[in-house]
C-alpha positions as CSV (number, residue, x, y, z in Angstrom):
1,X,-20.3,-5.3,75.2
2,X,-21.9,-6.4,78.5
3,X,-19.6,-4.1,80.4
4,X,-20.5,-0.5,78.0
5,X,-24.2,-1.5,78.2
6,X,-24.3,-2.0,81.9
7,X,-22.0,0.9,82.6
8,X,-23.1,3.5,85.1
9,X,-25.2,6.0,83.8
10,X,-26.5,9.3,84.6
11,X,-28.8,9.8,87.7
12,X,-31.4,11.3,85.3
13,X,-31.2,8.6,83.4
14,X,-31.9,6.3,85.4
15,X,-34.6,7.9,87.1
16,X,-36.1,8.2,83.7
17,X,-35.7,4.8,82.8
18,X,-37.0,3.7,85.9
19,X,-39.8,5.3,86.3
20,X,-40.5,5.1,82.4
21,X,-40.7,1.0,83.0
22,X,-42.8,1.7,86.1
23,X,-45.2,3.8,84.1
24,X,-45.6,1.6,81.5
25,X,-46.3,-1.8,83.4
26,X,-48.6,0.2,85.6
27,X,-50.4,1.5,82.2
28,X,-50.2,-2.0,80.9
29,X,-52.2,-3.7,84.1
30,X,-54.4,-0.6,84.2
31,X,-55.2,-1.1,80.8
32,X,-55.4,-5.4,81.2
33,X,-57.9,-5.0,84.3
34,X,-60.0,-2.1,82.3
35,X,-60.5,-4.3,79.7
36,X,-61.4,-7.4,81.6
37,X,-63.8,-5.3,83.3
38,X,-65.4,-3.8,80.4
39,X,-65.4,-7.5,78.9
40,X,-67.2,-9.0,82.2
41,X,-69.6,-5.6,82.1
42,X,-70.3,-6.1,78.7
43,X,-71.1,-10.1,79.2
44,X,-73.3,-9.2,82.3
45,X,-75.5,-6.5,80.5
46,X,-75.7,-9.5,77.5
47,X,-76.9,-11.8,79.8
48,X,-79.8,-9.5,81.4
49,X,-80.5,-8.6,78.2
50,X,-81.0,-12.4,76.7
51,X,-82.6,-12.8,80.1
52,X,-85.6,-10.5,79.5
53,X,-86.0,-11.7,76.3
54,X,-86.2,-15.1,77.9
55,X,-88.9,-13.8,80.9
56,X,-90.7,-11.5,77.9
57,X,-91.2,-15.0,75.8
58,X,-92.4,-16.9,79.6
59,X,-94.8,-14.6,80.0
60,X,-96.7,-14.3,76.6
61,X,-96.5,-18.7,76.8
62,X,-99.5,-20.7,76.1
63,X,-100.3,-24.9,75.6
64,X,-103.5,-26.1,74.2
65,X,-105.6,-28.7,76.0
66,X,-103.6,-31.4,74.1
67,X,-100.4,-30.1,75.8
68,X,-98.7,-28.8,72.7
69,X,-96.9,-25.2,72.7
70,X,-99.4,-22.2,71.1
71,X,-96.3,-19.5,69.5
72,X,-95.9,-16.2,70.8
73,X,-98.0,-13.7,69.0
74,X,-95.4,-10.8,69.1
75,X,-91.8,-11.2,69.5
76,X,-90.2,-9.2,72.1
77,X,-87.4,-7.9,69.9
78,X,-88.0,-7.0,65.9
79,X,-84.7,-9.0,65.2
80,X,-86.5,-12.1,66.3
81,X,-88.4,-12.3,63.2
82,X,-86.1,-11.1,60.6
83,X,-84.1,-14.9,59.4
84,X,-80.1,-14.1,59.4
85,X,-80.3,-11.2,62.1
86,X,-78.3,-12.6,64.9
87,X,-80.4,-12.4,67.7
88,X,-82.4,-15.9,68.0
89,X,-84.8,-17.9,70.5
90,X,-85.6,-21.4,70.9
91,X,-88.1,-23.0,73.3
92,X,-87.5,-26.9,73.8
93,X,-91.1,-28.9,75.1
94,X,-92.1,-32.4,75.8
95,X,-93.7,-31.9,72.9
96,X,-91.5,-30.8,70.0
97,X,-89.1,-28.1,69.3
98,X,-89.9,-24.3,68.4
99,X,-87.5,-21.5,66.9
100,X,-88.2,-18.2,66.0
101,X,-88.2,-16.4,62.7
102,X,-84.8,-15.1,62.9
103,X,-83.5,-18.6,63.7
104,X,-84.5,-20.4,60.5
105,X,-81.6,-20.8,57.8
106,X,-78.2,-20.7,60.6
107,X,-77.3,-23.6,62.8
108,X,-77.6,-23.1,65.8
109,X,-76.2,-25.5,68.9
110,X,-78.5,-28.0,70.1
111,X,-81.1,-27.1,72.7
112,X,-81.6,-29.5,75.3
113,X,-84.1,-29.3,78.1
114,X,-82.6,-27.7,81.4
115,X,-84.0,-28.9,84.7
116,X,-87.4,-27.1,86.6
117,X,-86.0,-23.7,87.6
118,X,-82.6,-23.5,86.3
119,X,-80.7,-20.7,84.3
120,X,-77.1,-20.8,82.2
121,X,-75.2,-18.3,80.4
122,X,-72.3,-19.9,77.9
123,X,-70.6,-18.9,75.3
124,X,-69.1,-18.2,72.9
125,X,-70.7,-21.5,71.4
126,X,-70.1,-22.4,67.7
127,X,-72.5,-21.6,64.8
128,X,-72.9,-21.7,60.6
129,X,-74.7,-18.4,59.9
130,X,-77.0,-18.2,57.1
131,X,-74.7,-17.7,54.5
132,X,-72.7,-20.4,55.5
133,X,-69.8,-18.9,57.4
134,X,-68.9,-19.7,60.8
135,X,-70.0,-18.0,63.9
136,X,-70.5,-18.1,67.6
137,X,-73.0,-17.1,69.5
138,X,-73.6,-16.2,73.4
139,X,-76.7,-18.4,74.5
140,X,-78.9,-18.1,77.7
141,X,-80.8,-20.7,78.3
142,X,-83.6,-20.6,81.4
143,X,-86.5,-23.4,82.2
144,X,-89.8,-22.8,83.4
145,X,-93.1,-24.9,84.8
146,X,-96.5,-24.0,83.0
147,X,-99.4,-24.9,84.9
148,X,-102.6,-24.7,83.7
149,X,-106.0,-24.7,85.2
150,X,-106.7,-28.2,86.4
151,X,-103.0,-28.7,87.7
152,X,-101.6,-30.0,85.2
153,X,-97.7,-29.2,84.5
154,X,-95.7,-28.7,81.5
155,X,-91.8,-28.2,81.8
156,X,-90.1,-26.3,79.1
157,X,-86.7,-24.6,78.5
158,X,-86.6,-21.0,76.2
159,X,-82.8,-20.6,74.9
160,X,-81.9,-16.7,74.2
161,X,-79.0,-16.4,71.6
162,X,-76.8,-13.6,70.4
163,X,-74.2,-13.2,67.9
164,X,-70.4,-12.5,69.0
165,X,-69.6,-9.8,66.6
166,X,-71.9,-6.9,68.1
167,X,-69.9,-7.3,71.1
168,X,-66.8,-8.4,69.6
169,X,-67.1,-4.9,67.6
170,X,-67.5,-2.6,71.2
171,X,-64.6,-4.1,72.8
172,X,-62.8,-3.4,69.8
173,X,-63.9,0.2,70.0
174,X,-63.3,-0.2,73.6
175,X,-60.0,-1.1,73.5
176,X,-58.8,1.2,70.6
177,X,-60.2,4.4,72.5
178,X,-58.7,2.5,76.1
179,X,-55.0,2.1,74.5
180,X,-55.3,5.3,73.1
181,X,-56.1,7.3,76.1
182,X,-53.7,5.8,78.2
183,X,-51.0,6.1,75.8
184,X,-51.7,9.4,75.8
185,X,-51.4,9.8,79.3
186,X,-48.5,8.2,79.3
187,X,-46.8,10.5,77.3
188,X,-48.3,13.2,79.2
189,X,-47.0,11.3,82.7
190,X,-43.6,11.1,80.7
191,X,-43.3,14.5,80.0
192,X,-44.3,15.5,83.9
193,X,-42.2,13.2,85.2
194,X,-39.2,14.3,83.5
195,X,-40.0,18.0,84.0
196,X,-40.3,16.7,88.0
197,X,-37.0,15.2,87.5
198,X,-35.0,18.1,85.6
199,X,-36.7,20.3,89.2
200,X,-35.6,17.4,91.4
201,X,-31.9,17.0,90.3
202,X,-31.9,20.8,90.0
203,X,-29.4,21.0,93.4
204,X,-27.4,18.6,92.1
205,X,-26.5,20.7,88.9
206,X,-25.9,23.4,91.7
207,X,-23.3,21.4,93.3
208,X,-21.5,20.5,90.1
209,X,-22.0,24.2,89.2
210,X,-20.3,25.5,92.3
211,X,-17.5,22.9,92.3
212,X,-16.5,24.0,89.0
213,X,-16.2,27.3,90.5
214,X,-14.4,25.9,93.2
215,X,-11.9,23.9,90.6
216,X,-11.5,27.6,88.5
217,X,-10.8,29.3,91.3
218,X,-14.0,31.0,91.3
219,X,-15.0,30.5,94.7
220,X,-13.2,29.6,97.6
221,X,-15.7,26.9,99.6
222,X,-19.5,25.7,98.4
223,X,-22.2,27.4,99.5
224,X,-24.3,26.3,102.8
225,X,-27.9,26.6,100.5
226,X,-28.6,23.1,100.0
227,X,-31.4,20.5,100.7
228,X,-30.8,18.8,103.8
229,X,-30.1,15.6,101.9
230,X,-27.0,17.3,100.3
231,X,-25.9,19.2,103.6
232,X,-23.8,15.9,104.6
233,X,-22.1,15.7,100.8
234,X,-21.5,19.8,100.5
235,X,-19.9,20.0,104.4
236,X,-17.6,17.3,103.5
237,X,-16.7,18.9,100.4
238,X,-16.3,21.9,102.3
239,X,-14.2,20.2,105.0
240,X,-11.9,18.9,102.5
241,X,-11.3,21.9,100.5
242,X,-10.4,23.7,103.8
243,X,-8.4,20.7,105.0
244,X,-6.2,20.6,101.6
245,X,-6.5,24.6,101.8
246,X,-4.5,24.3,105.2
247,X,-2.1,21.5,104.5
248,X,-0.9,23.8,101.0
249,X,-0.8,26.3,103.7
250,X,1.1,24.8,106.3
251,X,3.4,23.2,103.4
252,X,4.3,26.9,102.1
253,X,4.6,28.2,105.9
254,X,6.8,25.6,106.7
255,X,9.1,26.0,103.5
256,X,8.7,29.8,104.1
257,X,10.0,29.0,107.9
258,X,12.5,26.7,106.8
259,X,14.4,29.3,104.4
260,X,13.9,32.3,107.1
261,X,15.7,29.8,109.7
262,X,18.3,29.4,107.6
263,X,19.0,32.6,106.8
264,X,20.5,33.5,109.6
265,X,23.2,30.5,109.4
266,X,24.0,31.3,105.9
267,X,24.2,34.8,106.7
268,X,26.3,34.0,109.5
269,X,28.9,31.9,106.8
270,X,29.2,34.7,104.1
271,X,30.2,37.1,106.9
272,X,33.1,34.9,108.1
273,X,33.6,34.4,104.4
274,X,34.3,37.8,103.8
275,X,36.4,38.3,107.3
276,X,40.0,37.8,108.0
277,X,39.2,34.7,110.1
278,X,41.7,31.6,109.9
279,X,41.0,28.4,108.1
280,X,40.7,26.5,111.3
281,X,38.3,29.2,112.7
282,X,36.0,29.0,108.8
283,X,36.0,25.2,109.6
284,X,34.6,25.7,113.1
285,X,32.4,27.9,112.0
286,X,31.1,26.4,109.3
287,X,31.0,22.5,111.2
288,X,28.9,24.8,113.5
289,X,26.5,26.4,111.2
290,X,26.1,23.1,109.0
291,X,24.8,21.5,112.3
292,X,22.6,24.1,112.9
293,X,21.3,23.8,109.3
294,X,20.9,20.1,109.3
295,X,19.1,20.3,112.9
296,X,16.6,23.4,111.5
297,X,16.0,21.3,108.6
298,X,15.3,18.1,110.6
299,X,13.0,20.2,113.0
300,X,10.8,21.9,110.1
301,X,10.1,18.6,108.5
302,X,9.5,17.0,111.7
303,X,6.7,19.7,112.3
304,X,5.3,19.5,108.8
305,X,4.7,15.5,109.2
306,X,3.1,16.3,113.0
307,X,1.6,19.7,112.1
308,X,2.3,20.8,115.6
309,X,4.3,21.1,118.6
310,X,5.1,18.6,121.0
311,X,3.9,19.9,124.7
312,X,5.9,19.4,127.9
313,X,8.4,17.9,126.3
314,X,12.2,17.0,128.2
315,X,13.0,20.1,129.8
316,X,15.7,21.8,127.5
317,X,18.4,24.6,129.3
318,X,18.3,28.0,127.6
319,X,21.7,29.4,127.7
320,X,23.5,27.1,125.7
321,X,20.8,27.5,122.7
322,X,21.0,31.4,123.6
323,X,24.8,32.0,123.4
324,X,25.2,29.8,120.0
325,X,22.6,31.8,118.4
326,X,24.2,35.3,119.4
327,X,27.4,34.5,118.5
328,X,26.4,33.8,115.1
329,X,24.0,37.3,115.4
330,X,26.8,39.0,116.9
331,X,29.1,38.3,113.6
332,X,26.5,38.7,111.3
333,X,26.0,42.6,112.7
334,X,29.7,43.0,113.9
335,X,29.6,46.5,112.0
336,X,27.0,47.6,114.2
337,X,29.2,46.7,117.3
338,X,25.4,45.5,119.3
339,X,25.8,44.1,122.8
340,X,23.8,41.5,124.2
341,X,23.2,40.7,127.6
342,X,21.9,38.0,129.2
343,X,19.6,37.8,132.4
344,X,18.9,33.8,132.9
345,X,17.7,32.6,135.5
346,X,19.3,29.2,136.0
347,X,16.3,26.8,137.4
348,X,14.4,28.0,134.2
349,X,13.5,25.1,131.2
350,X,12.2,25.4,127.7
351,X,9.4,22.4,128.1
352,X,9.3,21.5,124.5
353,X,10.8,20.9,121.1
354,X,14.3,22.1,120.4
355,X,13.5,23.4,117.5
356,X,11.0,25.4,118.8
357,X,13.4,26.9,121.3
358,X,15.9,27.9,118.7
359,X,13.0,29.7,116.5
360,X,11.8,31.4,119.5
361,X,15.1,32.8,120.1
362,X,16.7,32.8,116.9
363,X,13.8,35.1,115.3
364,X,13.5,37.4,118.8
365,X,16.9,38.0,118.7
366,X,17.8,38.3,115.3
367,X,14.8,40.7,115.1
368,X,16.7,43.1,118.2
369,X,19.5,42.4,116.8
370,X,18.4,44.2,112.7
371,X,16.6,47.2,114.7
372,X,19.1,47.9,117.9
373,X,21.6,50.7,117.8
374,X,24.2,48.8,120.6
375,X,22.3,47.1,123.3
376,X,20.1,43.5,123.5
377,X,18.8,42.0,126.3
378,X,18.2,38.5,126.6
379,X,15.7,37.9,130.2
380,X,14.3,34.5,131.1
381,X,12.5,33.8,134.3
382,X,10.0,31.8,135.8
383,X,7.0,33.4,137.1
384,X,5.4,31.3,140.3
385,X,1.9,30.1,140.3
386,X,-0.4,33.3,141.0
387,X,-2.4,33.4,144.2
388,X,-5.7,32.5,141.8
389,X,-4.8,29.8,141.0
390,X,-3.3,30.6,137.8
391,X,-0.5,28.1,135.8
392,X,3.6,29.0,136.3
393,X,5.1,30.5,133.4
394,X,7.9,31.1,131.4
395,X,8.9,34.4,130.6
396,X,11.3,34.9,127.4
397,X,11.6,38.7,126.8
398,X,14.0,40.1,124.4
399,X,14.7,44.5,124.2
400,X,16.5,46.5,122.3
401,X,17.5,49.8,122.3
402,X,16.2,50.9,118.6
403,X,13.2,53.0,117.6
404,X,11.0,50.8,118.7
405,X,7.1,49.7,117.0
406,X,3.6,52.2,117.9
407,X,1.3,50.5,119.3
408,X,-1.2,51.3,116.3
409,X,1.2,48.5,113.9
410,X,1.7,46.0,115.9
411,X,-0.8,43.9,114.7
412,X,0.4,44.3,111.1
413,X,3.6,43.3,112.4
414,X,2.7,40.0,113.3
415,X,1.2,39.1,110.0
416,X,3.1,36.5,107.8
417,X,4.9,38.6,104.8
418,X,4.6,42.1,106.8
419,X,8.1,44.1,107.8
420,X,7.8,46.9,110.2
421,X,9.9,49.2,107.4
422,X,9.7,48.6,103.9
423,X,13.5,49.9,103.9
424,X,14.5,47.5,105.8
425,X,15.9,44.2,104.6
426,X,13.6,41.0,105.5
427,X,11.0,38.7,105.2
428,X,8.7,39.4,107.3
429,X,8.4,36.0,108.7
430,X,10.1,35.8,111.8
431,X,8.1,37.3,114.2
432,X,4.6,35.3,112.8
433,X,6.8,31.9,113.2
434,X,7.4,33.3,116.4
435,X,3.5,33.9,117.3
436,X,2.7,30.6,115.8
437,X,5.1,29.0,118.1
438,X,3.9,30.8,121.1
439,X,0.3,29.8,120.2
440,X,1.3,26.3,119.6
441,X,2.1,25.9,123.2
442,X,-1.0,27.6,124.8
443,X,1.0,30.8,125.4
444,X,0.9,34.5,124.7
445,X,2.8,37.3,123.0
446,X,3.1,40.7,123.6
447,X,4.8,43.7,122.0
448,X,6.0,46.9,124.4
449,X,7.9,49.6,124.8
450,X,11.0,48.2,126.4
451,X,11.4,50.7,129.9
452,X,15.1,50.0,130.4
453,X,16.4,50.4,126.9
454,X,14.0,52.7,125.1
455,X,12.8,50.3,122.3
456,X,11.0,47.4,121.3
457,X,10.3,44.7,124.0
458,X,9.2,41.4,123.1
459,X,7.8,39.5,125.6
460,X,7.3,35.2,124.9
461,X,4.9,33.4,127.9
462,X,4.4,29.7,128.1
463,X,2.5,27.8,130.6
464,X,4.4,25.9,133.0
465,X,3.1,22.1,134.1
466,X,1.2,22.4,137.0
């Protein structure tokens, strides 16, 4: 039970509740201190009022010669005269003990001389009221010195008394008109406060508005309007959506690649299938072609955990990798009767991956190979460091003698998916993977007329090491 009742709730919620609680114990000490204040107020204003009194009955005070107290003519306040009313006064002398009108019938607490020239307030003090009932009363109590003419002095005390229940009954009204106000306001703060907070939380819905969109497909990325506190939260969202966007990307490229390399193998074994070719011939072709499947299959995974290409790797030689690859090409299109020809230069190294070699190649050539009408040519060279400065490169060119690509489609060519005629069987694969690879390794590629064979000319550079 602990557990569901402590469970993490909504952020509205607990704003809510938090600042509900706040509200309330700050209501609840407003209201404790207002009343404590209107309670001393109250008492004060009592006190200066019992005081006059007191000061009004001083100054109307008379003694005969024989020292004995001569009663006020007039009381100060009509309530003084009327027996039961709940406003009394008492004077206490050396020679007896006086009360007003209002004073006889109740008990009231003893009056017992002060000192010359003191004052006390007390109270509540206990009290039978003329009826009977119990009471209190608030008493001030104040001595004086009479003097008369020949210097003689008389010290008495005048005691001031007041029922409770008039001011009992105004802090009641006091506090039923304080708790009701602020309760009030509290449901008024409430009702702000959580208006405040639906505003305040308002991007919040956004963002779980637009990742919903995101999730349905809706939207491809959330949008960059966001508080600055959410900024952090939304680019990481952002950031991962195009990070997992890219990995399903790369994972479909790669099985994409992975088929188109091995095409060519396979298509390589159904044409020696369907040939005249020995059994001892089908098994060397086919131990041949299974090792270049198994090493294409290795490669693409390889690059799928890395997600790139190593640079400047061990130099690997080109013409071994370049003669396996059109011997398989060169049986796959044997009706076409295509020639390729090779100009290697010797000293020149593929620095790099040699998987990355073989799809260079494999997808140049087998590309020259589909659109030539008899001739390929195969050229690798080494261009020297120019006289600015500039990195050595590698130079892998491939032409053929077909119809060749406009300039205006080459682009298109280069897409992922696009074939440079629809008619044509393929993928459209190869020369992207080819473009990828070439990017990979810092390098460039560029699509030409070819000037000594008339067609397409396909040229692959990679920086050398320096």
């Amino acid at each position: 039970m602990a557990d569901i009742f402590w469970r993490p709730r909504s952020i509205a919620t607990r704003q809510l509740l938090a600042a509900g609680l706040g509200l309330v114990a700050f209501l609840a000490l407003v209201g404790v201190a207002l009343d404590r204040a209107f309670i001393d107020t109250a008492e004060s204003n009592l006190k200066v009022r019992l005081e006059s009194f007191a000061l009004a009955y001083a100054a109307g005070m008379e003694f005969d010669v024989e020292g004995y107290l001569v009663p006020p003519y007039r009381a100060p306040d009509p309530r003084l005269e009327r027996p039961g009313s709940g406003l009394y006064a008492q004077m206490s002398v050396p020679s007896g003990h006086w009360a007003s009108m209002s004073a006889q019938g109740p008990e009231l607490p003893e009056a017992v001389a002060l000192p010359p020239d003191t004052d006390r307030f007390e109270g509540p003090l206990p009290m039978q009221n003329i009826d009977g009932s119990e009471g209190q009363v608030y008493r001030y109590a104040r001595s004086f010195v009479w003097t008369d003419g020949r210097g003689r002095e008389i010290p008495y005390t005048i005691y001031v008394m007041e029922d409770t229940r008039p001011l009992a009954a105004q802090i009641n009204v006091f506090r039923g008109a304080l708790w009701v106000y602020l309760g009030s306001a509290a449901i008024i703060l409430l009702f702000l406060q959580l208006l405040a907070l639906r505003w305040s939380l308002s991007p919040l819905r956004q963002v779980v508005t637009e990742l919903d969109r995101v999730k349905d497909g809706r939207a491809a990325r959330m949008s960059d309007y966001h508080p600055r506190e959410l900024e952090p939260l939304t680019e990481s969202i952002n950031a991962l959506i195009e990070s997992e966007r890219k990995n399903l990307e790369r994972q479909r490229n790669t099985l994409a690649d992975l088929a188109h390399s091995l095409k060519t193998p396979l298509a390589v074994l159904r044409a020696r299938v369907d040939s005249d070719a020995t059994l001892p011939e089908l098994r060397e072709d086919l131990d041949i072609q299974l090792h270049r499947m198994n090493s294409l299959v290795s490669y693409q995974l390889s690059r799928a955990a890395s997600g790139g290409h190593k640079l400047f790797a061990a130099p690997v030689p080109i013409l071994p990798h370049a003669e396996q690859i059109v011997v398989g090409l060169e049986k796959i299109y044997a009706s076409k009767g295509v020639l390729c020809e090779f100009e290697i230069d010797d000293e020149a190294c593929f620095l790099g991956e040699t998987g990355d070699l073989q799809e260079l190649l494999g997808n140049l050539l087998e590309n020259a190979f589909k659109w030539a009408k008899s001739r390929v040519l195969l050229t690798v060279a080494r261009e020297p460091t120019g006289k600015d400065g500039s990195r050595g490169r590698l130079l892998l060119a491939v032409d053929d003698d077909g119809p060749g690509i406009p300039a205006d489609k080459v682009a298109g060519v280069l897409q992922r998916g696009v074939r440079g005629d629809e008619r044509v069987q393929g993928h459209g694969i190869g020369l992207s993977i080819v473009q990828d690879i070439t990017r990979g390794y810092g390098g460039e590629l560029r699509v030409d007329r070819s000037e000594e064979l008339g067609g397409a000319r396909f040229e692959v550079r990679l920086p050398l090491p320096r």
